[in-house]
DRENSEDREN-48107 format. One record per atom (N, C-alpha, C, CB): residue in one letter; x, y, z. Coordinates in steps of 0.02 Angstrom, whole numbers, plus 50000, padded with zeros to 5 digits. Atoms other than C-alpha are relative to their C-alpha. Glycine has a CB too. Example, Ala and Ser with C-alpha at 12.3 -4.5 7.8 and 13.67 -1.06 7.14 Angstrom:
# residues 2
A500454994150000 A506154977550390 A500455006050000 A499505000150062 S499584994149997 S506844994750357 S499615005550037 S500205002349929 
This chain:
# residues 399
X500154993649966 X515854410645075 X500525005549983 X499994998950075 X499274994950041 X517564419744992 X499645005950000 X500344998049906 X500204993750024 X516604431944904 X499295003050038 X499904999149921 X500474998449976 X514994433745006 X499995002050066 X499674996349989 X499884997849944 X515754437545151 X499855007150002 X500604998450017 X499924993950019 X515904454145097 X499185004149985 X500494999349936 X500534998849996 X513994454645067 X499604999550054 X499844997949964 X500225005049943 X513324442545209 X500105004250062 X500464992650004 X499815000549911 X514364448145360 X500255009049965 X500904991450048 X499814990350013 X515234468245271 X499555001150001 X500335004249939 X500374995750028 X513894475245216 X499154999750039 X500074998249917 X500585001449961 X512504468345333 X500315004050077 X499814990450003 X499994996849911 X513444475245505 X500165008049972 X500854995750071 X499854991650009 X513874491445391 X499075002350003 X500545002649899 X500664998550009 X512044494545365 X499695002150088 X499624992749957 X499944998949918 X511864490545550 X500135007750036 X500654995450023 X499594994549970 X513134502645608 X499655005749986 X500715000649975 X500094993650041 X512224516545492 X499465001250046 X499834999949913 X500774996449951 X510494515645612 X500334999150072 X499024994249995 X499814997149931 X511504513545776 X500235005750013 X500404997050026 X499584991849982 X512464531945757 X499325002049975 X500895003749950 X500654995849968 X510634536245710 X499825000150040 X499535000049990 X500235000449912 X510124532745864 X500465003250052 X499974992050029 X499534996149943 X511644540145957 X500045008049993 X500814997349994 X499804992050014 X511534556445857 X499105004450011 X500435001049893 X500584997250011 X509734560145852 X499595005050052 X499664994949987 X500204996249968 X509794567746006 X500255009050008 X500044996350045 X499404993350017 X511104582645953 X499355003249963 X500914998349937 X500564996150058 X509824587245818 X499355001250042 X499764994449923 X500675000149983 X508154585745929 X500265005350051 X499594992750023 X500184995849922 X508904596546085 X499755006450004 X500595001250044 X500124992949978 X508364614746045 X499084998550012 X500315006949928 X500785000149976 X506334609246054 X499964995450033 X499454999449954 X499885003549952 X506784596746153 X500075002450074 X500474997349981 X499775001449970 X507454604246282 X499585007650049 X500714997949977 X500434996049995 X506204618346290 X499344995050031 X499935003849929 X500395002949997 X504764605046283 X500114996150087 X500004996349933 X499615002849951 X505774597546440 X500045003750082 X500694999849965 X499864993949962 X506044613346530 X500655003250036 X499624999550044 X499415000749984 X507904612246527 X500415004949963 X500174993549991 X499804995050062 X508004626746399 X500285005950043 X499275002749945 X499824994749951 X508474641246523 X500625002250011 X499824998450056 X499324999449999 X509914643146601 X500454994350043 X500105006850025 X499475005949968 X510214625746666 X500264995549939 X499584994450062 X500045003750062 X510264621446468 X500734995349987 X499865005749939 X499465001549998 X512274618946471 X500274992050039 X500215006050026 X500225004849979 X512134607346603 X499754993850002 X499875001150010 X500595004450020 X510804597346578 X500094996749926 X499325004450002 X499895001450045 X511244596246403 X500404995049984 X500095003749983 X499475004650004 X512884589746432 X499914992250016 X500485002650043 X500075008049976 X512354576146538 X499524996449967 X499824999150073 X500455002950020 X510944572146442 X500454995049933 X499385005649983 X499215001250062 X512484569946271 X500144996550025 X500665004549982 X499545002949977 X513554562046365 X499784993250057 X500405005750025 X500335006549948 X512384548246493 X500234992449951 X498875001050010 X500185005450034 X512314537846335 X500804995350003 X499685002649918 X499315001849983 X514324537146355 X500424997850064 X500265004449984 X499795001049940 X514434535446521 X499844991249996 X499605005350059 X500285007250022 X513344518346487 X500514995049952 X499305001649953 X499595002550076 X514444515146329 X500474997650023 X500265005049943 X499255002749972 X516164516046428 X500144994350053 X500325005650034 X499825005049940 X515744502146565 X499674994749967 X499725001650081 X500425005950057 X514644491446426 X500614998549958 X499255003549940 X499465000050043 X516214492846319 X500624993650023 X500315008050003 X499245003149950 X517564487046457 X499544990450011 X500165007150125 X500295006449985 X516334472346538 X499724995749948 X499525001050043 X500085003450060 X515494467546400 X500284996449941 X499835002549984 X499395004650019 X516734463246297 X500174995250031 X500525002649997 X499795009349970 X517394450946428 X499554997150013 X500414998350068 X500485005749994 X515984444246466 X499614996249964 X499695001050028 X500285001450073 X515414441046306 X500364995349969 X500005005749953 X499575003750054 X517044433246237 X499924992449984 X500695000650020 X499975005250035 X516474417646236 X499164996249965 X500414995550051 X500734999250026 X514474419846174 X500145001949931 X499535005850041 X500154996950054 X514124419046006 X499995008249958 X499554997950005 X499964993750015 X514314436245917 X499375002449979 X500495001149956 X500565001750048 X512814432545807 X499435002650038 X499924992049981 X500524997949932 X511544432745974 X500075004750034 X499964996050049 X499814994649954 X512504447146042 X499615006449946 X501015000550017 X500334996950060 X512104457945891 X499115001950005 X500144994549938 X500645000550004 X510304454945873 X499835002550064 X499764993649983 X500534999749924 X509804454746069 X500125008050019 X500344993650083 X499824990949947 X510694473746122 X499565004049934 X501305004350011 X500314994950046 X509914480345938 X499285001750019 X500004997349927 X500624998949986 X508244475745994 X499835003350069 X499714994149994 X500234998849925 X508324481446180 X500235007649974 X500444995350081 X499984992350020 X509004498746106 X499525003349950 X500655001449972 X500724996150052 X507714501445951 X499505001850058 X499504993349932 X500574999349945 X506504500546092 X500035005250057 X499954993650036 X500004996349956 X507184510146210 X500185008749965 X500494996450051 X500154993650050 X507354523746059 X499415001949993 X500184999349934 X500415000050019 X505744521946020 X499325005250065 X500034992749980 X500124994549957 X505204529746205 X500045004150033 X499905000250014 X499894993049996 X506004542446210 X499635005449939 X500775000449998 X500284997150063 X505054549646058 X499284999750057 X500074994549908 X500605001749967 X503414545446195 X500065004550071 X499954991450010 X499864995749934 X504214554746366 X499895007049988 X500734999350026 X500004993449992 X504054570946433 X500404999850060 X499315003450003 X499624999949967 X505054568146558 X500744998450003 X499744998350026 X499315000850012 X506984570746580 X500324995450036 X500325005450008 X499685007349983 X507244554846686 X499854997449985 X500084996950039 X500285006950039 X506444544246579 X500535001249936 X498984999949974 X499554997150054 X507614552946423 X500444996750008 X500205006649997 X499374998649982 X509154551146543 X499914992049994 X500265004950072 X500005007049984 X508774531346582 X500034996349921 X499274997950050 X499945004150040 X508324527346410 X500835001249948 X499285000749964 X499214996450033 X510114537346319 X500584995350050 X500105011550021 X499715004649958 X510764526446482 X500174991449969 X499485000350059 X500195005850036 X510164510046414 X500254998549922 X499285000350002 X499754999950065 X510544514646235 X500834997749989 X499875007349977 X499485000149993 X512354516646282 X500284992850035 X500095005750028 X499775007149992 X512564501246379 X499814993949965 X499894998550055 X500245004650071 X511764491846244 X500445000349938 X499275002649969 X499424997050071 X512854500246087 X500594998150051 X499995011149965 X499075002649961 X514514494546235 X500014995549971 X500244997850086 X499905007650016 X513974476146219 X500264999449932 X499334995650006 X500155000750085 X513584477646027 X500675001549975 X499385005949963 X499334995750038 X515244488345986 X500624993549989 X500375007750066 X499335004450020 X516744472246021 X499714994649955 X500434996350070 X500195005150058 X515744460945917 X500235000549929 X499305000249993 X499815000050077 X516104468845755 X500864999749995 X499685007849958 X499325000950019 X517864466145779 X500054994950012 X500495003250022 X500085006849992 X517484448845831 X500034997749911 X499194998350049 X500305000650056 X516604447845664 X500615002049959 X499345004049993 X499644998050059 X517934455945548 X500804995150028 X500045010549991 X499485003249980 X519394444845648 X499914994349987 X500155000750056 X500265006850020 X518434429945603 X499864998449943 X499524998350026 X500275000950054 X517864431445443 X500635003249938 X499255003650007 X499484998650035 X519284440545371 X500855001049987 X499825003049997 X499205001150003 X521254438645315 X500375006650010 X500244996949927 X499504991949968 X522464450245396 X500265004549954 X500754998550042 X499844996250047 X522984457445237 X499485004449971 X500264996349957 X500404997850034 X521214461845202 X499735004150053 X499624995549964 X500484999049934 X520544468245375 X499975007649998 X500344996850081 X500084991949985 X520864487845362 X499535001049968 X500535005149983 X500424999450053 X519744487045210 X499504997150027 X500184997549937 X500545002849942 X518624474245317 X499695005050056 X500404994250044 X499944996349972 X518724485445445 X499535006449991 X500535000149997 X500234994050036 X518064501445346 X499424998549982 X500375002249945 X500785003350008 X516654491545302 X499574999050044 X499974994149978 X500375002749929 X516014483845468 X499915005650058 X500494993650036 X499904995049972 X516554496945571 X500165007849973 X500404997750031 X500014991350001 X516664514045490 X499725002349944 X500715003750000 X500294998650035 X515754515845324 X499275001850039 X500094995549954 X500594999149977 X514074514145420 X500055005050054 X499714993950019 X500114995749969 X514504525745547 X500265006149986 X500094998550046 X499974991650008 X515044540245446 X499595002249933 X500875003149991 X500595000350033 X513784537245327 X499435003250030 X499864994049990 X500434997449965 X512594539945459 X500135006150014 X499884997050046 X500004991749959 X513374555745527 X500065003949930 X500845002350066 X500014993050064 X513444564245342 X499454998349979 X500595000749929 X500735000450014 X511814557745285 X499485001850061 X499864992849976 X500455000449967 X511044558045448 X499945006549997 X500044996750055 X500214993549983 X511204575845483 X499585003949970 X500425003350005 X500364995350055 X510774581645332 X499364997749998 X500295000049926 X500725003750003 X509184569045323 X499605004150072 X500114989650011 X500494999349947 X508684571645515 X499875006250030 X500144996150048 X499894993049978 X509044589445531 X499245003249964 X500855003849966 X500735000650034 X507384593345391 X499194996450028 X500174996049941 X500355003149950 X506474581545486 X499685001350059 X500254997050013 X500254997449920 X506474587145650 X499745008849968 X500925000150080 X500154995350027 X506194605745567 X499344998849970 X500475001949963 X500504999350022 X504614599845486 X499384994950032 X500174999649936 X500345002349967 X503964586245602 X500045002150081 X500084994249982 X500034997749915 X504694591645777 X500564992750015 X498914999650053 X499565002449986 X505854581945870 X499774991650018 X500285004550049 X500495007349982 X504794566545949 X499894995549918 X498995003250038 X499735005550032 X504814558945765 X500404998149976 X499864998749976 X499345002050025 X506574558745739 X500284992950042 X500545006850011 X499895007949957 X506444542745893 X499634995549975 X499804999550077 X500745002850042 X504844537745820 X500484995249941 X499365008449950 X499845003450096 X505654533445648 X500684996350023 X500235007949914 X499405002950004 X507624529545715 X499794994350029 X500575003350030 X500395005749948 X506764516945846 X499704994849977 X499485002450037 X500295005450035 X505824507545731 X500364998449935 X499305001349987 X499385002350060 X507164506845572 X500314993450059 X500805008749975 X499525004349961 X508184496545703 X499304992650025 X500445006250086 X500825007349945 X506444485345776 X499754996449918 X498745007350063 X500445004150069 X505694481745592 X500634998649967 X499355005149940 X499475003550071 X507324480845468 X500824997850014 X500105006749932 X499455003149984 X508834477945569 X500054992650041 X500305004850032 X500035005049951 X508434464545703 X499754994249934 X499395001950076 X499975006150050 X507684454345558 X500424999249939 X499404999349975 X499425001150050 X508974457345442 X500834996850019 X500095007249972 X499454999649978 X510414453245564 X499814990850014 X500185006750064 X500155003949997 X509324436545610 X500174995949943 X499545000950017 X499995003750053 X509264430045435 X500695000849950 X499365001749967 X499514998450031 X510854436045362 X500765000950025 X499805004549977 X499344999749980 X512404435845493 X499764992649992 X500335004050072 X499935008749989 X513074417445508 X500335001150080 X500684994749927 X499604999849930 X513764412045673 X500994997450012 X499484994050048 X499174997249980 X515604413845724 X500474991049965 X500125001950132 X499805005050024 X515854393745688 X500144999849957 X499804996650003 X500145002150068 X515584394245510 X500745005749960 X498985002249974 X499674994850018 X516874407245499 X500814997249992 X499845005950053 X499475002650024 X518504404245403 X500575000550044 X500125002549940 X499194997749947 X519754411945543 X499744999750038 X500495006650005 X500265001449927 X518754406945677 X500654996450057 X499294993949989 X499625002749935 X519734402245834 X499624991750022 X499865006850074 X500095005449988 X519884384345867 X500024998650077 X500414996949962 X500315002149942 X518794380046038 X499844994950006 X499595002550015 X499895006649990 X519384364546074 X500345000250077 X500484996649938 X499854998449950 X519754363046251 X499805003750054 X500325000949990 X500034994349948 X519594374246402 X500135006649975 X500484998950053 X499844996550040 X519444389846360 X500435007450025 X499425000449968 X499464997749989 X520794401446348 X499925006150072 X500245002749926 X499974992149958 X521314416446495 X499985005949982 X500495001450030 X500014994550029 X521204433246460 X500675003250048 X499225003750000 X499554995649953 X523044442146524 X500215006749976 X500624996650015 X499924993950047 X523994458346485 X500254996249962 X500385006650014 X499685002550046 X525094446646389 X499454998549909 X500314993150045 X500685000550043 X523444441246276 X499605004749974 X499584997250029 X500074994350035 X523004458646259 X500735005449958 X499645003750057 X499574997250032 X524684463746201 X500695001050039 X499705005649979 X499564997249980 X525694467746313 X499975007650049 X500305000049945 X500114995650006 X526144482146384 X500005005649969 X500054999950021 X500044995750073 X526104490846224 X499555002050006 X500014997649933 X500704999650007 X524344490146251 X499685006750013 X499724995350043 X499984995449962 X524314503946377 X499995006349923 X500724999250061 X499994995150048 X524824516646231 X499495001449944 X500524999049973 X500694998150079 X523584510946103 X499535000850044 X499704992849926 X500604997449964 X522284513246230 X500045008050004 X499974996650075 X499664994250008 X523094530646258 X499895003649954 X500534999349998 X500164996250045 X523084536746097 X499184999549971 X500504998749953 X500614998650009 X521354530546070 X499655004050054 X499704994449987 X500534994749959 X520504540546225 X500185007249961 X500205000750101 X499974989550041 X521164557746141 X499654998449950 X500885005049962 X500464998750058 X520314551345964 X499255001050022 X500044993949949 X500575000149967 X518764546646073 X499835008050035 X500084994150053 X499994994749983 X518984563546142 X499665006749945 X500665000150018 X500134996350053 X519144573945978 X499364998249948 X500614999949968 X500535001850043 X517734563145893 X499635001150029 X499914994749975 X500434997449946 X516374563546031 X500015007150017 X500154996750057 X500214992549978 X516684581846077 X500025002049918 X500645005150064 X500364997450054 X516544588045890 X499364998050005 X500254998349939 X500605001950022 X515214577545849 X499245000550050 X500164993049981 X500594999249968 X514044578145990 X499665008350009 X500154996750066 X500184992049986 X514164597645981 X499925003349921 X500745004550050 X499964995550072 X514424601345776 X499125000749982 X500534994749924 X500574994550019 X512524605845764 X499845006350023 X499474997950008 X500134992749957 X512434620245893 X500485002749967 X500085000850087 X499614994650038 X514314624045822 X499725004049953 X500484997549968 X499924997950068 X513894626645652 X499335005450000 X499974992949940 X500404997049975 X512334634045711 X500285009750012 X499874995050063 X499914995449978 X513334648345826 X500345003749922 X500394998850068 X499554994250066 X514454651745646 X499275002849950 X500764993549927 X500564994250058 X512734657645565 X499634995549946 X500545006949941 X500365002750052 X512004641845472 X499274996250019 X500494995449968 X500595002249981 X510434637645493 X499424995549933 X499715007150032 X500215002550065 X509014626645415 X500284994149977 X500105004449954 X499885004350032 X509404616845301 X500894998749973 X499515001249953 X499085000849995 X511274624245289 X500314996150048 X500375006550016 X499685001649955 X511484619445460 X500154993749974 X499715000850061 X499915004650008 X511204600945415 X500674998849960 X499494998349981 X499355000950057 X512494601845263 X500825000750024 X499925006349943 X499484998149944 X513784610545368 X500234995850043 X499815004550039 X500015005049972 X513584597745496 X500334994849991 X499604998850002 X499775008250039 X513774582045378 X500745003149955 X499154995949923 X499454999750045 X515364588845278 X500384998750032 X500165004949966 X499375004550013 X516664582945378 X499914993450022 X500625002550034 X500185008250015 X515924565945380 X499844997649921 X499274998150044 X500055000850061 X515614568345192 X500944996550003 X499715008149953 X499375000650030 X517594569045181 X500264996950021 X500335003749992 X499885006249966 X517944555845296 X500034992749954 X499444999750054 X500265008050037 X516904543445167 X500555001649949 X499014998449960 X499574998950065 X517924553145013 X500634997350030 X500075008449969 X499605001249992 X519354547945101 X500324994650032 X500055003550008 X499975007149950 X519294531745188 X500394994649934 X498954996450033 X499885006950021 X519514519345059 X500614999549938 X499264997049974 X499224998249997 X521184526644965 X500564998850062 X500005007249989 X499615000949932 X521844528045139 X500014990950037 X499535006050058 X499995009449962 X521224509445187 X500344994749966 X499224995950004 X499885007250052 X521854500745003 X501025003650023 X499505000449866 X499424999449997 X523644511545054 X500204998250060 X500185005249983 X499895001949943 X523594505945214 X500314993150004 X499435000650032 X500045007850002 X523294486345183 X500635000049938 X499084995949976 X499545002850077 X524534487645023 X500795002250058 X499835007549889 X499405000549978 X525984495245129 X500244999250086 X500245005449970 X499965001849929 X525714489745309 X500135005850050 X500544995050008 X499694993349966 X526224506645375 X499555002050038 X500195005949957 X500534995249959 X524664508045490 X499945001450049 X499524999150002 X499934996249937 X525294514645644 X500325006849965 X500524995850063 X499844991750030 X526084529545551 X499525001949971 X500565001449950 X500374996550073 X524844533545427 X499344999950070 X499874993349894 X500475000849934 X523584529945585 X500245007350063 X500224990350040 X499574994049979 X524704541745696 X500025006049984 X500504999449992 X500024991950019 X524884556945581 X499335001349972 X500585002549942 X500774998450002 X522904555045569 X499775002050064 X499564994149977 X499944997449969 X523254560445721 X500075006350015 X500184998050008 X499794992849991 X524304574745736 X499975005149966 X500485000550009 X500294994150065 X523964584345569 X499355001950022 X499904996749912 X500964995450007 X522004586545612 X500295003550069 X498914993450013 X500024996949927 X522484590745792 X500625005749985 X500194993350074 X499534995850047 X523874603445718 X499465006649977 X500324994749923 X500724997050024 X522274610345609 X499575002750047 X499574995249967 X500634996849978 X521064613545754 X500215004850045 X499494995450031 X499704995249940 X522404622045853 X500055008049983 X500794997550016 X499804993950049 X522174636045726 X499465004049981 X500324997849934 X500444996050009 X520444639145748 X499855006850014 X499704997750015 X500114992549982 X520514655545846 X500295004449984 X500015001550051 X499424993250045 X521684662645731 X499355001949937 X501094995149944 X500575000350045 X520134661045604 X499535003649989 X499734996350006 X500714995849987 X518824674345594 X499304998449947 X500215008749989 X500225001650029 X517894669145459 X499404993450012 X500455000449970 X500435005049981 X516344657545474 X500074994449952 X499325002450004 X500015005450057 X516624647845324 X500884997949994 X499615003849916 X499055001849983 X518784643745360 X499754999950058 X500795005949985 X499995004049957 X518344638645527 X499694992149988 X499725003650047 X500175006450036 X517104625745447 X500444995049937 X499415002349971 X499745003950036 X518304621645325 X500634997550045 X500115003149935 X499665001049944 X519654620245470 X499674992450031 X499915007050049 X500285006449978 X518474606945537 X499924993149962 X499435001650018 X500225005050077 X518124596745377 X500544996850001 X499875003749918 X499665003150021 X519724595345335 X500494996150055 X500225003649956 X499855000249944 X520234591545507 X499804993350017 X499765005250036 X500375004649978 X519044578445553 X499994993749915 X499175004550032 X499935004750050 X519024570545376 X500774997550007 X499825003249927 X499325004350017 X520844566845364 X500184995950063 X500685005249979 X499865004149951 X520914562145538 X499454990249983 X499745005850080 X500385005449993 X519434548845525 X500114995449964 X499465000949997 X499955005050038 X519644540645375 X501164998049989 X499415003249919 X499345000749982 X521614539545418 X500164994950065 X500235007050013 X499875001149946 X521694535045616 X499394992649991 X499915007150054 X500635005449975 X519734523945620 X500164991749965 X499105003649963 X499805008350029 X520084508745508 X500574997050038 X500274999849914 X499355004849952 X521834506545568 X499884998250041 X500575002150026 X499815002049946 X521874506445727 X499624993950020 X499975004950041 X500255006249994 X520574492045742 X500454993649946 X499185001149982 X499575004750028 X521714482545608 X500584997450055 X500315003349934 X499264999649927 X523314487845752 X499764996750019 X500265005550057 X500055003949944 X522214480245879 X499964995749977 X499625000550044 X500125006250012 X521564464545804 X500674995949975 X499445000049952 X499405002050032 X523324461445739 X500664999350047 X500135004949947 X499394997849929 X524394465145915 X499624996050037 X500135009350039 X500095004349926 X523244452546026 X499704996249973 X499645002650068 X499895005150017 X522964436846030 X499134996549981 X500484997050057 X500595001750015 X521214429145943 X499325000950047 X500114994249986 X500354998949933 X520324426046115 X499895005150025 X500224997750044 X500224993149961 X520344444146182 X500135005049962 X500345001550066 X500304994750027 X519974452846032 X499265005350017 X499974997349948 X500574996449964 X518274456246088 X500055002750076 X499444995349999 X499674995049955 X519024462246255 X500315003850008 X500174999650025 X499484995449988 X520264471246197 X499605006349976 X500734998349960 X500244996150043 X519194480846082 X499565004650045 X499654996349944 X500564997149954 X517804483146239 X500455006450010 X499754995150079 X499894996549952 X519094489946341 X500445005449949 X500324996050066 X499764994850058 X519864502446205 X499415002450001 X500284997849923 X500714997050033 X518154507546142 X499685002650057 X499474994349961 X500504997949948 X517514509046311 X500295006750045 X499864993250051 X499484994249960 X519024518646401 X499745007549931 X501264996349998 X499804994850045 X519154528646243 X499315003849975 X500444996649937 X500664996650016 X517524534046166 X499365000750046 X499784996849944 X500414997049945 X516504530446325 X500215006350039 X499934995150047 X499444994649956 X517874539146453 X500095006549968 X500794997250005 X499764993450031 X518764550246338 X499375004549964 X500604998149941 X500704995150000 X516834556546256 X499675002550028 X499624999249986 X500474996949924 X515944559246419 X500625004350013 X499724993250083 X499574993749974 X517354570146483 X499985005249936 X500894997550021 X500124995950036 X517434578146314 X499575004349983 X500064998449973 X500534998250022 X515804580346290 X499785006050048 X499564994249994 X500194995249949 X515664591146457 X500575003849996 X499854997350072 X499334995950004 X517394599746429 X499665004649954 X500784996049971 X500274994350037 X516574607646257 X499465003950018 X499854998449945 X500614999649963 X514804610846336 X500385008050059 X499784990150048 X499684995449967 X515754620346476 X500475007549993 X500254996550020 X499514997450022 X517224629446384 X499385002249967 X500664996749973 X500824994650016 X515494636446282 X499865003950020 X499424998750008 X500234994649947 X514914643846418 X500345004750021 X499834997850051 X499504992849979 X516274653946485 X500375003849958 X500524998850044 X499944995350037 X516914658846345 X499745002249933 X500454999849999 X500264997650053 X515594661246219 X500114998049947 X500065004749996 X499905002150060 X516354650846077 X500114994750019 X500425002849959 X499695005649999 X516574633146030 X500754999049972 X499584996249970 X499285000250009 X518384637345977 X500434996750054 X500235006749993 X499625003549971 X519274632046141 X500054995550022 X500135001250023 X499855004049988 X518574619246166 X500244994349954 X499654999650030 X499705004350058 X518994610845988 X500755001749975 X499525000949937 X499015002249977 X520894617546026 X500224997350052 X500515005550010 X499655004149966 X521014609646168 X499774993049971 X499925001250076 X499975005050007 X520474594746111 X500484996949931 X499384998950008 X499375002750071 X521744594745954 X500545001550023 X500015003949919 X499425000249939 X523114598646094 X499974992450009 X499805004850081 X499825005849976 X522674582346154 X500074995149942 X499544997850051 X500055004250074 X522354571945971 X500915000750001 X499435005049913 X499194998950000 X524284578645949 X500424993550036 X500205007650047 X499875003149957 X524804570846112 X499934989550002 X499605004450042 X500195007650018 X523764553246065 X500534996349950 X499254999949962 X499865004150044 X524514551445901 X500874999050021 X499755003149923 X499235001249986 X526544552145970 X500014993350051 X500395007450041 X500115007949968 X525754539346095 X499824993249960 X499415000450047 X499865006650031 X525384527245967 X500594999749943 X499334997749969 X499435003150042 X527014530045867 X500564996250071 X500475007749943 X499805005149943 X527744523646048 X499704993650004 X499875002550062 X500375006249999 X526464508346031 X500554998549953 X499164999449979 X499915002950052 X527294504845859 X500784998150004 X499755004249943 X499195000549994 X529304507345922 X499854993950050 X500545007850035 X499935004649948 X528714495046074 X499924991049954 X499295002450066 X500105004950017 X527914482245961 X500464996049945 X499455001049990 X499805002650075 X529294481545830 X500804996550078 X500215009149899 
């Protein structure tokens, strides 16, 4: 399995990953006839909007935390498959509603489904792969497929919804996940046993403490991940209306959209082979921190529509493909086999559930009163700043 790992178990949960952020994004792109069709277009749009963005995270951040532990000792394999299929489906009717509590329940469902699903793949890349190799593992399982999706998707589903309407952008993400993932994840993951760094479950099985999650080191890397969860979730759930308010529309909009997830991919896997070659990935993780958040603090000095977008690009690319691999290497590498998949929940869940739902209504809001998405993408690179000095404190605690 040496070399097929990399096919088998990389490249089957990256594929994965690529139709679950379809499914999480597809509602950014559908909300302007959406939300009209809805009757939420008015002036409760801000509102309504937000929470509609952000439900799926609210779901995400307590699926993240519990799930994980309760999971840790269930197959990964069965975890995978069962939340993909209960979310294709529940994608699938929302593309069928007209109603905004049926929307809100299923973006509900989605999110606590994508919680469970999310500590698995670090299950998966802790099991299957050697610590020297895992950032690069890592980039594969966890972050090729989801910024793949957000630079292809936009650009793909943005045309889409423009020439079919919004209802088949669920239609189509809903059933990618029901026809070619659930049977591809069946016939092509292996289960956690067969796996070369599998944890030997012999005995009773282990406790979960802070000691087993790290320590209290832990505290910090959680820390600095809610601000990334912050700065990623509030761009991303809002960069179509942004790019929108700077004047691009169409088919620009889409392009606009996907470029700083284009430069994320251009830049991930230099950053992941210098990562794994010189171990340095709490710094090099860290100032993927504070340089983008540095960058966005500089938007309202900017007048220009095209240098704010490049402000963002280069902002969000150097952060992502810098900060995202590591820090899942940090974690899987700072706690102890057994409560990887908990540690990961409760990171992933605090941080991109927590820290995105608050974000997501911080930009939404800061919109409204003052007419631009500028303050709210400096305050949130105020806080990115703040994250990344919190995990060079993780890295002085753990040495």
């Amino acid at each position: 399995m040496t070399d097929s790992r990399w096919w088998r178990i990389g490249l089957t949960l990256l594929v994965g990953l690529f139709v679950a952020y379809l499914d999480r994004t597809n509602l950014s792109v559908a909300l302007p006839q959406l939300s009209k069709d809805m009757g939420f277009a008015g002036p409760g749009f801000a509102a309504t909007s937000s929470l509609a963005l952000t439900i799926f995270l609210i779901g995400y951040a307590f699926a993240n935390v519990f799930g994980g532990i309760f999971t840790y000792r269930i197959d990964p394999k069965q975890i995978v498959i069962w939340t993909f299929l209960l979310w294709s489906v529940a994608t699938v009717v929302v593309g069928f509603t007209t109603s905004v509590t049926v929307l809100l329940a299923c973006r509900l469902l989605l999110g606590v489904m994508e919680g469970i699903y999310w500590p698995q793949q670090s299950r998966f890349a802790r099991a299957w792969f050697a610590p020297e190799e895992r950032t690069l593992a890592n980039s594969v399982i966890q972050y090729y497929g989801q910024y793949i999706a957000l630079a292809v998707g936009f650009l793909v589903l943005t045309p889409i919804y423009a020439a079919f309407g919004w209802r088949v952008l669920f239609y189509l993400t809903g059933a990618v996940g029901l026809i070619v993932i659930v049977p591809l994840y069946i016939t092509r993951l292996r289960p956690e046993h067969e796996a070369p760094y599998a944890e030997d479950r012999a005995g009773p099985p282990a406790r979960l403490t802070l000691e087993a999650l790290g320590g209290a080191s832990f505290v910090f890397l959680v820390i600095s991940y809610i601000t990334q969860g912050m700065l990623f979730w509030g761009i991303t759930l809002w960069i179509p209306l942004a790019v929108r308010a700077l004047g691009f529309t169409g088919t620009s909009q889409g392009l606009a959209s996907a470029l700083p997830y284009f430069a994320a991919l251009a830049l991930t896997y230099p950053m992941a082979k210098l990562s794994d070659r010189t171990g340095k990935r709490v710094l090099i993780a860290a100032l993927g921190q504070i340089l983008p958040g540095a960058l966005l603090l500089l938007l309202p000095q900017v007048d220009n529509p095209t240098a704010k977008l490049a402000l963002i690009t280069v902002a969000m690319g150097y952060y992502a493909s810098s900060y995202t691999p590591n820090i899942w290497s940090i974690l899987q590498g700072g706690v102890k086999q057994q409560a990887v998949g908990p540690a990961a929940g409760i990171m992933n869940g605090l941080g991109a559930g927590g820290g995105g739902t608050l974000a997501g209504f911080l930009v939404g809001m800061l919109k409204e009163s003052t007419g631009s998405y500028d303050a709210g993408f400096m305050v949130l690179g105020a806080l990115v700043v703040l994250g990344g000095f919190s995990l060079l404190v993780y890295g002085r605690l753990r040495r």
